[in-house]
Residue frames relative to the residue before (quaternion, step in Angstrom):
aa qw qx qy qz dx dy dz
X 1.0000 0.0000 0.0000 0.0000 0.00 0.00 0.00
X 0.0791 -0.8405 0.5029 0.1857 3.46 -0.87 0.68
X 0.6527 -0.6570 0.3625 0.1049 2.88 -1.67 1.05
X 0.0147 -0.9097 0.3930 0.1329 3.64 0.73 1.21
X 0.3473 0.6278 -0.5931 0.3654 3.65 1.19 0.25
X 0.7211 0.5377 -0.2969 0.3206 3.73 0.37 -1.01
X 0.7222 0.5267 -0.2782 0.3517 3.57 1.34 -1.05
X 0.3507 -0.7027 0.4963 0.3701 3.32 -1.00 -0.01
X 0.5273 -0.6115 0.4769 0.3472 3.33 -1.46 1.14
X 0.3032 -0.7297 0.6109 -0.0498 3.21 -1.85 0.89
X 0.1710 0.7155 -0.6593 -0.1553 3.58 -0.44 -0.19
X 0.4117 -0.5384 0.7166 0.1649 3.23 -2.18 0.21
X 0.1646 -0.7417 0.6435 -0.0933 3.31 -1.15 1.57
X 0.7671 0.1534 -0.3376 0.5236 2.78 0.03 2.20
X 0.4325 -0.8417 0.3216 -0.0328 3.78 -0.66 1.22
X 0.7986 0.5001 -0.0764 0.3262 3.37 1.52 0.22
X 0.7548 -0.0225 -0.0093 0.6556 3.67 0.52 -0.19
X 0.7905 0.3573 -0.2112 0.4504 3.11 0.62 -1.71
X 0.6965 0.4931 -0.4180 0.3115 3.65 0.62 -1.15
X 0.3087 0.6923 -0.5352 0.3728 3.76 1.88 -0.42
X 0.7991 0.4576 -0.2393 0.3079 3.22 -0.07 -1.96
X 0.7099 0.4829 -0.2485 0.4485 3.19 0.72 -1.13
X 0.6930 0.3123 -0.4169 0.4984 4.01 0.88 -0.32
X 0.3987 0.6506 -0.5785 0.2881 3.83 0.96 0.08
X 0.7325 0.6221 -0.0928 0.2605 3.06 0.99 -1.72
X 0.4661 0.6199 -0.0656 0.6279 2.96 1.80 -0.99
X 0.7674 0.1575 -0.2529 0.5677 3.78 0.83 -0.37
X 0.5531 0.5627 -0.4308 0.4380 3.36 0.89 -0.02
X 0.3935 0.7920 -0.1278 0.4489 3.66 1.43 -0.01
X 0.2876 0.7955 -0.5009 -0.1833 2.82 0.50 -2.00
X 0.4643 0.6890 -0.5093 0.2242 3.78 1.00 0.15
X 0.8844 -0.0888 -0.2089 0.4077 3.74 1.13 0.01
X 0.6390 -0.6024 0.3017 0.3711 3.41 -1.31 0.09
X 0.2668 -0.7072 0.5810 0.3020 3.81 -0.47 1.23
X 0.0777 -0.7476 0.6130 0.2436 3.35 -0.99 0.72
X 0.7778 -0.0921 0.1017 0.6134 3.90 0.79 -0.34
X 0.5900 -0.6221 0.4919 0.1515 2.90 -1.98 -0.08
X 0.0381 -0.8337 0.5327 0.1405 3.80 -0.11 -0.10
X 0.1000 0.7815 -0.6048 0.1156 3.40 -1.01 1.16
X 0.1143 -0.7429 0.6525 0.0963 2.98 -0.96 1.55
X 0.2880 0.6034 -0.6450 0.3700 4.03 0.34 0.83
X 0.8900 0.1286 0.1528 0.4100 3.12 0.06 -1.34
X 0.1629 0.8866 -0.4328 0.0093 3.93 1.06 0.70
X 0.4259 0.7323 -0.3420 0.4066 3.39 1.37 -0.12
X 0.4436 0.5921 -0.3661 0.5645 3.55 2.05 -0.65
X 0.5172 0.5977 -0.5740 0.2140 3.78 0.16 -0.84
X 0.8030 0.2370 -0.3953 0.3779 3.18 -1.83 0.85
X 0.4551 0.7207 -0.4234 0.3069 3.76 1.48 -0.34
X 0.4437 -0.4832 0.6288 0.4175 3.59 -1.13 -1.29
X 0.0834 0.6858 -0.7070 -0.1510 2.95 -1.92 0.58
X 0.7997 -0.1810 0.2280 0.5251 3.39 -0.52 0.73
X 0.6707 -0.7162 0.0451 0.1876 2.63 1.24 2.05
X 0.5128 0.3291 -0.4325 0.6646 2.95 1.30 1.72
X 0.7289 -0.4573 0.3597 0.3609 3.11 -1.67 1.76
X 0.3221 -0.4680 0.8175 0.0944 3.22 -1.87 0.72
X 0.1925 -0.8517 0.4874 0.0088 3.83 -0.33 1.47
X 0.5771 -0.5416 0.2449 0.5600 3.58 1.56 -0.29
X 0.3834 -0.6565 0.3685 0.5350 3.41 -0.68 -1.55
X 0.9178 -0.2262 -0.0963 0.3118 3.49 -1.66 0.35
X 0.2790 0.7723 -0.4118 0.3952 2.91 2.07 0.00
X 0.6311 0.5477 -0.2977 0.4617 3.72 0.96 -1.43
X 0.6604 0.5800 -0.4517 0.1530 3.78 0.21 -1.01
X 0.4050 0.7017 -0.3314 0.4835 3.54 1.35 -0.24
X 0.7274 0.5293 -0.0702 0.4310 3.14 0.63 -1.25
X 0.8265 0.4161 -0.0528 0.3755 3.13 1.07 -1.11
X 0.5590 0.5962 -0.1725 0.5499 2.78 1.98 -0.14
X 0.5843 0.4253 -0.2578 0.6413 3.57 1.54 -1.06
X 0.6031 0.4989 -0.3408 0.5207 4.07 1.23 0.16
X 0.6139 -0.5197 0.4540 0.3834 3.68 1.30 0.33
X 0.5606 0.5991 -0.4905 0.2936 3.67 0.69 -0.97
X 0.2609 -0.8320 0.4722 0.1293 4.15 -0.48 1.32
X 0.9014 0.2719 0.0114 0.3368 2.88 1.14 -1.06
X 0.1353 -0.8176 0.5419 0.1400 4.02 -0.65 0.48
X 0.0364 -0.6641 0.7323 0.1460 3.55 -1.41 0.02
X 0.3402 -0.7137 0.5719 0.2186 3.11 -1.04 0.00
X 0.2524 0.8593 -0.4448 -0.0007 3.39 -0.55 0.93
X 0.2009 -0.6479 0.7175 -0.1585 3.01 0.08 2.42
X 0.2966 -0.3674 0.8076 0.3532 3.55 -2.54 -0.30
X 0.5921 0.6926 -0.3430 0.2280 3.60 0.37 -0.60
X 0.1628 -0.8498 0.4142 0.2824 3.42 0.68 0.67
X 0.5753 0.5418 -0.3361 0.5123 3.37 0.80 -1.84
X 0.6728 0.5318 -0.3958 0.3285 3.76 0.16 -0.72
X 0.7101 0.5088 -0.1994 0.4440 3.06 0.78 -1.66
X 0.4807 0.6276 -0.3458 0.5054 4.09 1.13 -0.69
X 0.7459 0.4964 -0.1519 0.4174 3.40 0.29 -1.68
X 0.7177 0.3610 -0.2282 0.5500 3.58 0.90 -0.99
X 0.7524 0.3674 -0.3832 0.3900 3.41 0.51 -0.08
X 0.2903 0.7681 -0.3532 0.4485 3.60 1.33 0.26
């Protein structure tokens, strides 16, 4: 069992195939805690599920998430050009 007091919080920036793959991996780890997803494609999802973690809204939230301790992001677009642009 892991011990999520210990992990650091994470979110995933972006809701769909890839960010799937990319939060398996991320629990297969156990080094942090996914707290949600963020998706600006589709923010109208907010408050939903992904693969059983909050949908959190979109980048509108990162403010928020930060004054919540949340340390960490990945991005998980397929979209390279996307992914390039957002991390800029």
């Amino acid at each position: 069992m892991v011990d999520h007091s210990t992990q650091r919080k994470l979110v995933i920036w972006g809701a769909s195939g890839h960010a799937l793959v990319v939060a398996d991996i991320i629990r297969l780890t156990g080094e942090y805690d996914i707290v949600g997803f963020i998706d600006d494609v589709s923010p109208v999802r907010e408050d939903d599920s992904f693969c059983g973690f909050p949908l959190l809204g979109c980048r509108d939230c990162l403010k928020k998430l930060a004054r919540d301790r949340v340390s960490h992001l990945i991005f998980g677009l397929g979209n390279c050009e996307a992914r390039l642009r957002l991390a800029e």
